[in-house]
C-alpha positions in Angstrom: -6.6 7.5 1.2 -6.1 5.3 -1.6 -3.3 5.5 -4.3 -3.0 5.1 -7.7 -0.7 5.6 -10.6 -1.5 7.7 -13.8 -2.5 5.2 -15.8 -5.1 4.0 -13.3 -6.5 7.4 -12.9 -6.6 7.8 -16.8 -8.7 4.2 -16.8 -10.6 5.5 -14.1 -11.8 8.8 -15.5 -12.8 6.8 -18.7 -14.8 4.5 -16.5 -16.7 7.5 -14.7 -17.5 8.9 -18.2 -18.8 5.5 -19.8 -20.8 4.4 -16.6 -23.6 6.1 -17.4 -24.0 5.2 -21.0 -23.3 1.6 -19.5 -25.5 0.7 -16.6 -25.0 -2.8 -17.3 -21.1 -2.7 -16.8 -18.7 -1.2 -19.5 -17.7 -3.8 -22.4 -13.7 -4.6 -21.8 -12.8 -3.9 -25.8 -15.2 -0.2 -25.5 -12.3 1.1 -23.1 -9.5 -0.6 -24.8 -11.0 1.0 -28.4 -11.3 4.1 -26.7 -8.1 4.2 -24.3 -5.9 2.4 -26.8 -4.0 0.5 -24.4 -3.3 -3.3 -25.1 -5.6 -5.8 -23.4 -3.1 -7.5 -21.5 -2.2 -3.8 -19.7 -5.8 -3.1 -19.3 -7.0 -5.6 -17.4 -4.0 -5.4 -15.3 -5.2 -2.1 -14.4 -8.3 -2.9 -13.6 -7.5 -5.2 -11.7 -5.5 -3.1 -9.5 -8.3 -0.7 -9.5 -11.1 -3.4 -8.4 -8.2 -4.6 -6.0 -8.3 -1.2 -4.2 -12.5 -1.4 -4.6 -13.0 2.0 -7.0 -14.3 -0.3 -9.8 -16.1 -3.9 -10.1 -14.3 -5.9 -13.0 -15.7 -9.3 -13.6 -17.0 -11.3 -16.5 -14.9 -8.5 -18.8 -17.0 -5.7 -17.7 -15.9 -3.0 -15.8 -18.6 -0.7 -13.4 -17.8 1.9 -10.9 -17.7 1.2 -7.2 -19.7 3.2 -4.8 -16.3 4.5 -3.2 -16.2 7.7 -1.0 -12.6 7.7 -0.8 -9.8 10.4 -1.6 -7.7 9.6 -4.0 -4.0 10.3 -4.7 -2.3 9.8 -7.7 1.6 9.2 -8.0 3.5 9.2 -11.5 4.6 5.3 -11.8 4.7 2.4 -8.9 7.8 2.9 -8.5 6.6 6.1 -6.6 3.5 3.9 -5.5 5.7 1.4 -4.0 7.4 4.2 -2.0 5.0 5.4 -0.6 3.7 2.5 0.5 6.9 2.0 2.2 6.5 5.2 3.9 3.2 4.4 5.3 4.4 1.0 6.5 7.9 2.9 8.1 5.1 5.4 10.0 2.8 2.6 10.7 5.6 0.4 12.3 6.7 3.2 14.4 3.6 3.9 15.7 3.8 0.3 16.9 7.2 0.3 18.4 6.2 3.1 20.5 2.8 0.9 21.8 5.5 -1.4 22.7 8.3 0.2 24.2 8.6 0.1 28.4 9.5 3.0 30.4 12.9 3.2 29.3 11.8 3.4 25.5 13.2 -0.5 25.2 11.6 -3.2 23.4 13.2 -6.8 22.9 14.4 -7.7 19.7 12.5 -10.5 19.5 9.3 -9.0 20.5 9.2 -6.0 18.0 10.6 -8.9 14.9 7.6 -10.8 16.2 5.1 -7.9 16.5 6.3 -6.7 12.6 6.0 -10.2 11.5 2.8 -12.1 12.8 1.0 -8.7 14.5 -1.6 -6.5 12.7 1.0 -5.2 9.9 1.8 -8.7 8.8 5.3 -7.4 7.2 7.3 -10.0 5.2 11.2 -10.8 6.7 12.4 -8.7 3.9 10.2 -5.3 4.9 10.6 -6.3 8.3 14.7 -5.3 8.0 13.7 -2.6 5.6 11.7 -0.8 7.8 13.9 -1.7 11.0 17.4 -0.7 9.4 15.4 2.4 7.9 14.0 3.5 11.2 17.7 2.9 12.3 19.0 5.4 9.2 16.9 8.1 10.1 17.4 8.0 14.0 14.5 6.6 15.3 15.5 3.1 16.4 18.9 2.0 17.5 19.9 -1.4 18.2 21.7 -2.4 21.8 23.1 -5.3 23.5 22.8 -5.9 26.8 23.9 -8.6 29.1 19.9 -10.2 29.1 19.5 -10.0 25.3 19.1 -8.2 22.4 17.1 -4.9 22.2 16.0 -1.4 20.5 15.8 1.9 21.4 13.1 3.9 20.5 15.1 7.7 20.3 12.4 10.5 20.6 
């Protein structure tokens, strides 16, 4: 599923409609005449929107992916960026729990490591987001013991 915010949806619509008329790719200034958005915002969008593969935006026309994804729209990326988050949080935890042993432990080391350099490639600053919110809701909990540092994964 792929997200996108209002305004992308609005650009995208307009795109669907004008692809037709436009086999050849859209003209940048017929959706900015028609949209009445400023250039600069514009091409931001469709960036985002080529960035996520539902349009192709080059050489200052814009055409319509063949996408056969669903689409969800959220009101601003603020929200976007939260729900990003989310998937991350549920993402990470479905990766603590392929690494856990028997006892539900995983090293410290080995999750940070996992987070970091593994599959999610999460930045130090989401890495202690996600950990410390995983903590917050009481998933994870953070022990000592006399070998080192670990988490608990609490089911």
């Amino acid at each position: 599923m792929i997200t996108i915010t209002k305004n992308e949806e609005v650009v995208l619509d307009q795109v669907k409609i004008f692809n037709i008329e436009y086999p050849e790719g859209i003209p940048l200034n017929v959706l900015r005449k028609e949209l009445g958005f400023h250039e600069y915002d514009l091409v931001e969008i469709l960036e985002e929107l080529s960035a996520k593969e539902l349009v192709i935006f080059k050489d200052n026309k814009v055409s319509l992916s063949e996408h056969e994804k669903e689409i969800n729209t959220v009101n601003s990326k603020k929200d976007l960026k939260e729900l990003e988050l989310n998937m991350k949080e549920k993402e990470s935890y479905e990766l603590i729990q392929n690494l856990v042993n028997d006892k539900n432990l995983v090293s410290k080391y080995t999750l940070e490591g996992h987070l970091l350099y593994g599959d999610l490639k999460l930045t130090n600053f989401r890495m202690y987001h996600i950990i410390l919110s995983l903590q917050n809701k009481g998933l994870l909990k953070s022990i000592t013991k006399s070998d080192g540092e670990y988490y608990l994964l609490v089911e």
